[in-house]
DSSP file (Angstrom, degrees, kcal/mol; ACC not computed):
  #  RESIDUE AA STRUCTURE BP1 BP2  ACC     N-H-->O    O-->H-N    N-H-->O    O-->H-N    TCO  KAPPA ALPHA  PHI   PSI    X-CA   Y-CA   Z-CA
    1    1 A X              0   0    0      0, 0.0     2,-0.2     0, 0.0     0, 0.0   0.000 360.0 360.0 360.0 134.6    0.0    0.0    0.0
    2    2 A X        -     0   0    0     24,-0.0     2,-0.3    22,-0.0   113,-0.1  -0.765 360.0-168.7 -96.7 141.4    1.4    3.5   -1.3
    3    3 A X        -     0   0    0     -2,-0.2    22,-2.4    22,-0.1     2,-0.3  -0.870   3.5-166.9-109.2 152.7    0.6    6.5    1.4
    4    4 A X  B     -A   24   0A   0     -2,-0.3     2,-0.2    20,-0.2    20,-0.2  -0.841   5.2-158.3-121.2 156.3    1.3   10.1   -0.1
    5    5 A X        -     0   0    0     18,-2.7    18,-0.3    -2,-0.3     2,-0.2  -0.885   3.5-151.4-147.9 107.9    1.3   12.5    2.4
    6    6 A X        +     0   0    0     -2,-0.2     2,-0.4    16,-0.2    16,-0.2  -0.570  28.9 162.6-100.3 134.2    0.6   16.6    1.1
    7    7 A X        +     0   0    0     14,-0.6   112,-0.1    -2,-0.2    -2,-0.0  -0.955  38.2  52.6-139.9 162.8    2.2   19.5    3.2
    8    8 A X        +     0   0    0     -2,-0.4     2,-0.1     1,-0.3   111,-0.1   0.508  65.3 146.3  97.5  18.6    3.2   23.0    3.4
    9    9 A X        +     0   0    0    109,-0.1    -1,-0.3    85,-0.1   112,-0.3  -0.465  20.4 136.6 -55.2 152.0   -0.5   24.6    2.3
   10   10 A X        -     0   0    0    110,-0.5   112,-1.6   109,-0.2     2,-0.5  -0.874  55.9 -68.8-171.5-156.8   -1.4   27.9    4.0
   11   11 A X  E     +b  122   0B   0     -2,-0.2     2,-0.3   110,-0.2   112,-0.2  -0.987  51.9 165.9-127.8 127.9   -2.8   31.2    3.4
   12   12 A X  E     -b  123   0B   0    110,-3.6   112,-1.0    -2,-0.5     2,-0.4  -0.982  27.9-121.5-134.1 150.7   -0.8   33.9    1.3
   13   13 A X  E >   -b  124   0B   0     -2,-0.3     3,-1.4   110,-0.2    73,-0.2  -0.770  51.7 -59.9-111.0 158.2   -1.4   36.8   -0.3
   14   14 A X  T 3  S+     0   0    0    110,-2.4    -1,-0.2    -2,-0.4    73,-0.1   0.446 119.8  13.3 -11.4 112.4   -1.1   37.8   -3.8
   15   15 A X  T 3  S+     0   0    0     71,-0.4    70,-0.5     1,-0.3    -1,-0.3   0.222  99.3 122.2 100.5 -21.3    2.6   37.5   -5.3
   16   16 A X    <   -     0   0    0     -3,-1.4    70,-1.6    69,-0.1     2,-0.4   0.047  55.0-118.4 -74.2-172.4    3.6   35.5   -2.4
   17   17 A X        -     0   0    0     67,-0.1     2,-0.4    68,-0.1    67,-0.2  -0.926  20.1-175.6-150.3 128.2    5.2   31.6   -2.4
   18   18 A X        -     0   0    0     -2,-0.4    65,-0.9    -8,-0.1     2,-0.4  -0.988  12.4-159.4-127.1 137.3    4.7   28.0   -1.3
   19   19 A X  B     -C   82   0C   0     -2,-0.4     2,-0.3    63,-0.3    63,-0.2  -0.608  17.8-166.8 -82.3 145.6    6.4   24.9   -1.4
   20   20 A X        -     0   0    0     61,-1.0   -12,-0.2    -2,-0.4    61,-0.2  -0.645   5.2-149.6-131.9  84.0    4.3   22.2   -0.9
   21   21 A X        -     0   0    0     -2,-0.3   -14,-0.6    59,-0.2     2,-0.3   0.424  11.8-158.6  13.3 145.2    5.6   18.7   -0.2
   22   22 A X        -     0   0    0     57,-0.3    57,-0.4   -16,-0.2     2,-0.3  -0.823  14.1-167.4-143.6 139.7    4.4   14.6   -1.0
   23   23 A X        -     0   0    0     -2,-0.3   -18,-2.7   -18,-0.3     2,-0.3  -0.789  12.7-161.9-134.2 150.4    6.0   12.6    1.3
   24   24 A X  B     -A    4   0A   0     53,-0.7   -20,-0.2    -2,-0.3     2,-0.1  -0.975   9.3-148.3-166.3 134.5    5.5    8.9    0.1
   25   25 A X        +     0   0    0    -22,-2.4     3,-0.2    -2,-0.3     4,-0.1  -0.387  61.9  59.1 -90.8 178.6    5.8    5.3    1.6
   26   26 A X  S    S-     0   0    0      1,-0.2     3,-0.2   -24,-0.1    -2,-0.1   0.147  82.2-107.8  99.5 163.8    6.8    2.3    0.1
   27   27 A X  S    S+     0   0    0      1,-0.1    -1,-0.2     2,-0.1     3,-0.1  -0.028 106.3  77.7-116.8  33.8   10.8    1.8   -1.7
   28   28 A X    >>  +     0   0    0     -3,-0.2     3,-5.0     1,-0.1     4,-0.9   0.462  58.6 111.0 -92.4 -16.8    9.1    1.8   -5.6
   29   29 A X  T 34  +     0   0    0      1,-0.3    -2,-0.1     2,-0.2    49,-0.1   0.505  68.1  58.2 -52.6 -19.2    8.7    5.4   -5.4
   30   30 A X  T 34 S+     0   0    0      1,-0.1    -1,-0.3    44,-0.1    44,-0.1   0.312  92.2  60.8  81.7-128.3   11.2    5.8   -7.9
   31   31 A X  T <4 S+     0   0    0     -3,-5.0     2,-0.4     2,-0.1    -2,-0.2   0.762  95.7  75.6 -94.2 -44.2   10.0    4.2  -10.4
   32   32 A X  S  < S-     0   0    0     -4,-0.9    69,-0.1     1,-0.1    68,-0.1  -0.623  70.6-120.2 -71.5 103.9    7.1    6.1  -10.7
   33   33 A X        -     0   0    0     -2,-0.4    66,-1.0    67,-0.2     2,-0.3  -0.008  30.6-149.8 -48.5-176.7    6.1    9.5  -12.0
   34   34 A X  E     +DE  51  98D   0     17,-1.5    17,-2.1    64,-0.2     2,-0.3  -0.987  15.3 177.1-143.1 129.3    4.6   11.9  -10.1
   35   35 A X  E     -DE  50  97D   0     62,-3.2    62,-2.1    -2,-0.3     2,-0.4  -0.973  22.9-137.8-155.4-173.6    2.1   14.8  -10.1
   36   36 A X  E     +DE  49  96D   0     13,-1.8    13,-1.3    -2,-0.3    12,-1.0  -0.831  23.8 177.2-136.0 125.3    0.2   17.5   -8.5
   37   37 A X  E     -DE  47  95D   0     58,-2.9    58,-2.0    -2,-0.4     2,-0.3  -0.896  14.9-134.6-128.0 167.4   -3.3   18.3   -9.3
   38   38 A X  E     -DE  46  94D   0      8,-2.4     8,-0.8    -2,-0.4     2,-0.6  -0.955  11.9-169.4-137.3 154.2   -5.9   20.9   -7.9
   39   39 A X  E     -DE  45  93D   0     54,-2.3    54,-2.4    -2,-0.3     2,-0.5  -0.689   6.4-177.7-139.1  88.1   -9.0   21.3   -6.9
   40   40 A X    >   -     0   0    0     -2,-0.6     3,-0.6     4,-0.6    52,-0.1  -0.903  47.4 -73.8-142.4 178.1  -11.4   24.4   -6.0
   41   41 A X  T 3  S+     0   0    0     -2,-0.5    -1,-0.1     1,-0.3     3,-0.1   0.502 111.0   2.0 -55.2 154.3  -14.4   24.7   -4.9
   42   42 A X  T 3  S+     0   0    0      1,-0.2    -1,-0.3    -3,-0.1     2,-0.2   0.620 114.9  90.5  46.7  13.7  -17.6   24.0   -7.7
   43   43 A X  S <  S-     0   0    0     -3,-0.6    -1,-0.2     3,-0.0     2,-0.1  -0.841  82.3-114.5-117.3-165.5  -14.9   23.1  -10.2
   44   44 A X        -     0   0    0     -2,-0.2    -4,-0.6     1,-0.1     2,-0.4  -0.437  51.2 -96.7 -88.2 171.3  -13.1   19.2  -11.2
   45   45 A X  E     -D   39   0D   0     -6,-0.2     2,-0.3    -2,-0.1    -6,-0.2  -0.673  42.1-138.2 -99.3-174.1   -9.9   19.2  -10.4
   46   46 A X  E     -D   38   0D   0     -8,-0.8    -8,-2.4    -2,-0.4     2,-0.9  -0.863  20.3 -99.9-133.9 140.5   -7.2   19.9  -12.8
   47   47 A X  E     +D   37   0D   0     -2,-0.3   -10,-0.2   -10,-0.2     3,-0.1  -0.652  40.9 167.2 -81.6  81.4   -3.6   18.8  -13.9
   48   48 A X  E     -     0   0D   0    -12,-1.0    13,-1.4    -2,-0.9     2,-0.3   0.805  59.3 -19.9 -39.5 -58.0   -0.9   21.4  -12.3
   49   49 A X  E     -DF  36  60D   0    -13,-1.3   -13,-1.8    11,-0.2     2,-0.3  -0.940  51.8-164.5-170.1 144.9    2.1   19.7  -12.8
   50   50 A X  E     -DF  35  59D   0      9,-3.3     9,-1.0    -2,-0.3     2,-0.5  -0.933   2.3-175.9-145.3 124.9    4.2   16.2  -13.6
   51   51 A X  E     -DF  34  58D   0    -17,-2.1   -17,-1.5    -2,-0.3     7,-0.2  -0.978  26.8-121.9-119.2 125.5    7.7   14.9  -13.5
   52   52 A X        -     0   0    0      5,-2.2     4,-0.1    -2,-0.5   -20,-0.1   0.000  38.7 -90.5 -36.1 154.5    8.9   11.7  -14.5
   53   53 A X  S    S+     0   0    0      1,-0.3   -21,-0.1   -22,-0.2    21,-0.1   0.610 127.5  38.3 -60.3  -1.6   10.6    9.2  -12.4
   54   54 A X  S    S-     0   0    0      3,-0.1    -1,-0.3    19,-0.0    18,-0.1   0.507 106.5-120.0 -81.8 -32.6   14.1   10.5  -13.2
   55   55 A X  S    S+     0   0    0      2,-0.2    -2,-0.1    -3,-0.1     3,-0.1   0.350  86.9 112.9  90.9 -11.8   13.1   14.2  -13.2
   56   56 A X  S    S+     0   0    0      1,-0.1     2,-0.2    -4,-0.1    -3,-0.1   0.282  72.2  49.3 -99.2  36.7   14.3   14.3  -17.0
   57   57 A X  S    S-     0   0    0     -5,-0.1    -5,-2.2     2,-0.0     2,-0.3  -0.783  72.8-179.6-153.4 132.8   10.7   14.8  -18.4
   58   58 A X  E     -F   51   0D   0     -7,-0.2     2,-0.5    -2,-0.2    -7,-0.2  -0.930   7.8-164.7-134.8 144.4    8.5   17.7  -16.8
   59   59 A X  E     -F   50   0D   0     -9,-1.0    -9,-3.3    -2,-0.3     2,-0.3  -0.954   4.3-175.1-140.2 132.0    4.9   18.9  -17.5
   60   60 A X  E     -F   49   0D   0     -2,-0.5   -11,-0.2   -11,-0.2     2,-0.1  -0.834  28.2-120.1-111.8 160.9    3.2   21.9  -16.5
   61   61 A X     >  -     0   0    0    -13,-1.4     4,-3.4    -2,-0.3   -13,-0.1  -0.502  42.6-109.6 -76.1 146.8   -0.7   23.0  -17.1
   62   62 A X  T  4 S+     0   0    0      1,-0.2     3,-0.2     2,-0.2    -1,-0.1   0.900 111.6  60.3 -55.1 -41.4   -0.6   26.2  -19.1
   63   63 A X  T  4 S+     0   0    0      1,-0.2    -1,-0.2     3,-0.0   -15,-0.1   0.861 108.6  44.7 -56.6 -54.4   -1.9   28.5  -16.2
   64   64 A X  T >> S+     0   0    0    -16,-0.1     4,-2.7     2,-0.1     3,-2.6   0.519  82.0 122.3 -45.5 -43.1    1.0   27.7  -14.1
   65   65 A X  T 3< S+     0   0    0     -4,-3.4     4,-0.1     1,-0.2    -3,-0.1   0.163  78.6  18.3 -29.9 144.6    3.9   27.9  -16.6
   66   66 A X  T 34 S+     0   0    0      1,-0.2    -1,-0.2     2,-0.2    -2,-0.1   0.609 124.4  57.0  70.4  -6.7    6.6   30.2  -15.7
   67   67 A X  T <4 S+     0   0    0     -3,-2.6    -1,-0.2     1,-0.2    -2,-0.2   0.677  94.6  54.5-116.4 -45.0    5.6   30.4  -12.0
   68   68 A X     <  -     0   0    0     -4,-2.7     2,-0.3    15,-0.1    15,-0.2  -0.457  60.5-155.7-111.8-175.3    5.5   26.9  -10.4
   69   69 A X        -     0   0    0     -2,-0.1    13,-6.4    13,-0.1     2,-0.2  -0.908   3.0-158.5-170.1 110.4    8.4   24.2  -10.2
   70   70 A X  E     +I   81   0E   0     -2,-0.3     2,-0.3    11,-0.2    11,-0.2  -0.512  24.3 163.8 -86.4 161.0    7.8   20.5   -9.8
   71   71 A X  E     -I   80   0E   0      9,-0.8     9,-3.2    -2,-0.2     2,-0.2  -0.986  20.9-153.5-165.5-177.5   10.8   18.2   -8.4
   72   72 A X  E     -I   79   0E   0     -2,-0.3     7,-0.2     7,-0.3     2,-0.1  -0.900  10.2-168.5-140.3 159.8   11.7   15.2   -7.1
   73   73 A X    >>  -     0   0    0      5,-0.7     3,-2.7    -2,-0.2     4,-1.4  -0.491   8.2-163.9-158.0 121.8   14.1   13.6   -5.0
   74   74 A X  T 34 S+     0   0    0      1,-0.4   -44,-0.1     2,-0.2   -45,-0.1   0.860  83.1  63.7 -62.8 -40.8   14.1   10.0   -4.9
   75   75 A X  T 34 S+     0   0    0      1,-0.2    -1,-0.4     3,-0.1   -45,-0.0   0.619 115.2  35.2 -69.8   8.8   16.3    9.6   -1.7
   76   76 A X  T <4 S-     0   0    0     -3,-2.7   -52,-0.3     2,-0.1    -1,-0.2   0.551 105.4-127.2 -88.2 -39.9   13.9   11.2    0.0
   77   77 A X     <  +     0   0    0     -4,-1.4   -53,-0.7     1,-0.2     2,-0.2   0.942  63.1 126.0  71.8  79.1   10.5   10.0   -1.6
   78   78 A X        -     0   0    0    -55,-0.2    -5,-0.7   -49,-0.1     2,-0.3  -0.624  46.3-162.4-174.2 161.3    9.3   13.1   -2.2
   79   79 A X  E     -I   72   0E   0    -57,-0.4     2,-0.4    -2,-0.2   -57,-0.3  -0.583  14.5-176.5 -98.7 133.8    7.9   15.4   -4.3
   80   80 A X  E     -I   71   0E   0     -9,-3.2    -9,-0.8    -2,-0.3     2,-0.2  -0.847  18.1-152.2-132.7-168.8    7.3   19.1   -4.4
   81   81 A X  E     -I   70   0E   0     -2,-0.4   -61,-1.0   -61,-0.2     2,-0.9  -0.783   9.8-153.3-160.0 113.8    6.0   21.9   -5.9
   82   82 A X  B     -C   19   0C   0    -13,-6.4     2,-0.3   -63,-0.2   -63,-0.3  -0.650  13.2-162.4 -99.8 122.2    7.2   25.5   -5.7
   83   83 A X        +     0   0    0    -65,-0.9     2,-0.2    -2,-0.9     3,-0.1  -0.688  12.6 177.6-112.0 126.5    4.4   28.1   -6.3
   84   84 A X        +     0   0    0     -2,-0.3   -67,-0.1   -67,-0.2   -68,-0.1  -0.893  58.2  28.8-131.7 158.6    5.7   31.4   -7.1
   85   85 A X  S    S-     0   0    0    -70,-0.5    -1,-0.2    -2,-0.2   -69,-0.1   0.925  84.0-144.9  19.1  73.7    3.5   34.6   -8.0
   86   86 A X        -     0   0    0    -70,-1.6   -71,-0.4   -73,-0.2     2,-0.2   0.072  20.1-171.6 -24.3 147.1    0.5   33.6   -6.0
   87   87 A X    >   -     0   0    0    -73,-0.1     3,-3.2   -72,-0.1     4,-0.4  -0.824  32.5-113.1-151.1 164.5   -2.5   34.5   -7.5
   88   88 A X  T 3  S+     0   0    0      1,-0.3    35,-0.2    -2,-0.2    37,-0.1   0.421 114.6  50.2 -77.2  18.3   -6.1   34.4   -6.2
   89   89 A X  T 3  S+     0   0    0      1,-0.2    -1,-0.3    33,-0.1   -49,-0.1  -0.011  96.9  73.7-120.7  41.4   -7.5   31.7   -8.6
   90   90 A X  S <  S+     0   0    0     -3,-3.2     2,-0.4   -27,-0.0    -1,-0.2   0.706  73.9 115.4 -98.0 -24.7   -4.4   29.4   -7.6
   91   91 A X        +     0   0    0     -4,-0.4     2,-0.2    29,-0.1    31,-0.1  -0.396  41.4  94.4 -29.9  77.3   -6.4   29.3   -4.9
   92   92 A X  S    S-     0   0    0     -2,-0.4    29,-3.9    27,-0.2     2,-0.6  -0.882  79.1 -80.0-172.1 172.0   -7.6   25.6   -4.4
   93   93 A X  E     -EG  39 120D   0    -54,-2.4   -54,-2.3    27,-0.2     2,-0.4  -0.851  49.8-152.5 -86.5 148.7   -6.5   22.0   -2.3
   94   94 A X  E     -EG  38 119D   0     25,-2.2    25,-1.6    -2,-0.6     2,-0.4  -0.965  10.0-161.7-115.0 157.2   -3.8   20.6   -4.4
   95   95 A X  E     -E   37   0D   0    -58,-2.0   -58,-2.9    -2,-0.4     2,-0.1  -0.970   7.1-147.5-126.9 137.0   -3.3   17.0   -4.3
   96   96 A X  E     +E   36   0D   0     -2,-0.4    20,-1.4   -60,-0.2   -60,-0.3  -0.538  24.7 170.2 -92.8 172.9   -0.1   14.9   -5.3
   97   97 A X  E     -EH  35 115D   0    -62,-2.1   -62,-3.2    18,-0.2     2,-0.2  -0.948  31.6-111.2-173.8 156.7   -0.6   11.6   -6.7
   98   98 A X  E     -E   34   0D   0     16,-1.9     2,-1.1   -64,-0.2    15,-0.4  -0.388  35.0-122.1 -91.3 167.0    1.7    8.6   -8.6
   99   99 A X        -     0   0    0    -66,-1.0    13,-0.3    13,-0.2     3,-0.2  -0.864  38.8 -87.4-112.0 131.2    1.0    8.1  -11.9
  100  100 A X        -     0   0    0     11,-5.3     2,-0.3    -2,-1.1   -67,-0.2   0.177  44.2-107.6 -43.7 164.8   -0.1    4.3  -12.9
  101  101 A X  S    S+     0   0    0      1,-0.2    -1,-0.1   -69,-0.1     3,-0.1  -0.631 112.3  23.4 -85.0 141.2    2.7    2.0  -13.7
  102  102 A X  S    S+     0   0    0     -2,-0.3    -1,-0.2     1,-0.3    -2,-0.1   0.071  90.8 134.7 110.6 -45.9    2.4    1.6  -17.8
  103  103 A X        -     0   0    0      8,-0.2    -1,-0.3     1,-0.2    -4,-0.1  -0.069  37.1-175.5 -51.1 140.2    0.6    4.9  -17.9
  104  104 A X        +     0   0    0     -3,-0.1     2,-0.3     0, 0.0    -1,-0.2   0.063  65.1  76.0-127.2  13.5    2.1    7.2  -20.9
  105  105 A X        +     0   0    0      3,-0.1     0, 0.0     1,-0.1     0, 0.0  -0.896  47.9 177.8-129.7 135.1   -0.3   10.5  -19.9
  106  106 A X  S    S+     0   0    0     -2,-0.3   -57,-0.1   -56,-0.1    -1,-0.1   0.465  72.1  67.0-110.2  -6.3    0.5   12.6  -17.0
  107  107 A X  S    S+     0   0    0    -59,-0.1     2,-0.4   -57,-0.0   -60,-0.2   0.178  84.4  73.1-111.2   2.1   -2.4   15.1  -17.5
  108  108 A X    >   -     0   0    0    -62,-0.1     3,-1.4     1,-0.1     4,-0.2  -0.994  68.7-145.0-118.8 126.7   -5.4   13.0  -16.8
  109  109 A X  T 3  S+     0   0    0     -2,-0.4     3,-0.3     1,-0.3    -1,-0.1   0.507  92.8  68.9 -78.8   3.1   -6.3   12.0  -13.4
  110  110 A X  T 3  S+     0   0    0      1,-0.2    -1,-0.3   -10,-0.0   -10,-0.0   0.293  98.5  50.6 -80.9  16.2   -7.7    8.6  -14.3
  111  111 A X  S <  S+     0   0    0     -3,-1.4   -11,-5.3    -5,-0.1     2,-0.5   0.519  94.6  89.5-115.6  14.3   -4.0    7.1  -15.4
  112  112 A X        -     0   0    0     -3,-0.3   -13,-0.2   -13,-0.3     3,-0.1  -0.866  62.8-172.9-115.1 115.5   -2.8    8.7  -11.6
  113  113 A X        +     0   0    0     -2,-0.5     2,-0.4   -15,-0.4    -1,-0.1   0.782  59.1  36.6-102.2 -29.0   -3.6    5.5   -9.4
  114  114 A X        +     0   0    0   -111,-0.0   -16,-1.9   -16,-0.0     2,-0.3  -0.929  60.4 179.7-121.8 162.8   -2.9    7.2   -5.5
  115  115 A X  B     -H   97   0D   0     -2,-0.4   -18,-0.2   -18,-0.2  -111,-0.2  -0.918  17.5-131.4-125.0 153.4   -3.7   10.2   -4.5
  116  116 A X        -     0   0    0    -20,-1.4  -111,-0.1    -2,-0.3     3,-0.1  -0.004  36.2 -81.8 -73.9-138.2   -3.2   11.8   -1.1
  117  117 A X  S    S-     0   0    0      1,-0.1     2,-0.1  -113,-0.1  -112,-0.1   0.797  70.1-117.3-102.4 -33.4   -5.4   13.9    1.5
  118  118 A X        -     0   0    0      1,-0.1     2,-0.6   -25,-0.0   -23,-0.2  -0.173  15.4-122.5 120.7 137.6   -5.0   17.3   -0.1
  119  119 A X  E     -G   94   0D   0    -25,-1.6   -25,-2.2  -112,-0.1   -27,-0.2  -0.920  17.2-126.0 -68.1 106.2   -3.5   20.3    0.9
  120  120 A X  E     +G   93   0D   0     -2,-0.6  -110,-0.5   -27,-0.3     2,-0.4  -0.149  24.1 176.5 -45.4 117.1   -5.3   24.0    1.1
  121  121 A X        +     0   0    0    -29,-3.9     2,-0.4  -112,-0.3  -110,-0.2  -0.936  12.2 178.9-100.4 134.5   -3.4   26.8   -0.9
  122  122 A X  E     -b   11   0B   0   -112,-1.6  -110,-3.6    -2,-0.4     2,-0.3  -0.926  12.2-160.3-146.8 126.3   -5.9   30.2   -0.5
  123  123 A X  E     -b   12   0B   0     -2,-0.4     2,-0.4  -112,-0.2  -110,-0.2  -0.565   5.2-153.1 -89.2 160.1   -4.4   33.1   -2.2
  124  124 A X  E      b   13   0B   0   -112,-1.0  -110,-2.4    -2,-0.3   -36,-0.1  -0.975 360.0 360.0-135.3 157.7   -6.0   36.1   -0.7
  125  125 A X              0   0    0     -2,-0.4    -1,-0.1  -112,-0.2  -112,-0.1   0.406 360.0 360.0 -83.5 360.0   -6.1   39.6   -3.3
C-alpha cells in the first residue's frame, strides 16, 4: 500500500510563495512518475504539474507555466512543488498523486492511481 502524504499549504497573499511537499511510503517510489493536481471549490480538479521518475521529463498546465516548479528527490521520496506569483484563482486543495505504472499520460487523473489527503493553498487579493 502507497501512502502520499501533502504539506506545506497555508494562506498567502497575492505574489507571495509556497512549497508544498508529498511525502511517500513504500521503496518503488522511484520508479514512478509523479504529479500534482488541484481542486477548488464548484470546479473538477485539474492537472498542475508532472515529473517523470528521473526528473528528466517535466509537465506543466498552461496557467501555471513560468511560476511553479515540480521536483523530485528519490532519496527522499518526495515530491514538491514551488508556487511562485500567488495569485487568487491558484487558490484551491492541491493534491499529489503517482502516476499508474504503464501509464504514458501525465495530464489526466484517471491514469494517476494514489492520491493523497490534499492540501489547502488560499491566495488572498
Amino acid at each position: 500500500q502507497v501512502q502520499l502524504v501533502e504539506s506545506g499549504g497555508g494562506l498567502v497573499q497575492t505574489g507571495g510563495s509556497l512549497r508544498l511537499s508529498c511525502a511517500a511510503s513504500g521503496r518503488t517510489f522511484s520508479s514512478y512518475a509523479m504529479g500534482w493536481f488541484r481542486q477548488a471549490p464548484g470546479k473538477e480538479r485539474e492537472f498542475v504539474a508532472a515529473i517523470s521518475w528521473s526528473g528528466g521529463s517535466i509537465l506543466y498546465a498552461y496557467s501555471v507555466k513560468g511560476r511553479f516548479t515540480i521536483s523530485r528527490d528519490n532519496a527522499k521520496n518526495t515530491v514538491y512543488l514551488q508556487m511562485n506569483s500567488l495569485k487568487p484563482e491558484d487558490t484551491a486543495v492541491y493534491y499529489c498523486a503517482r502516476v499508474s505504472y504503464g501509464s504514458s499520460s501525465y495530464t489526466r487523473a484517471a491514469e494517476y492511481d494514489y492520491w493523497g489527503q490534499g492540501t489547502q493553498v488560499t491566495v488572498s487579493s
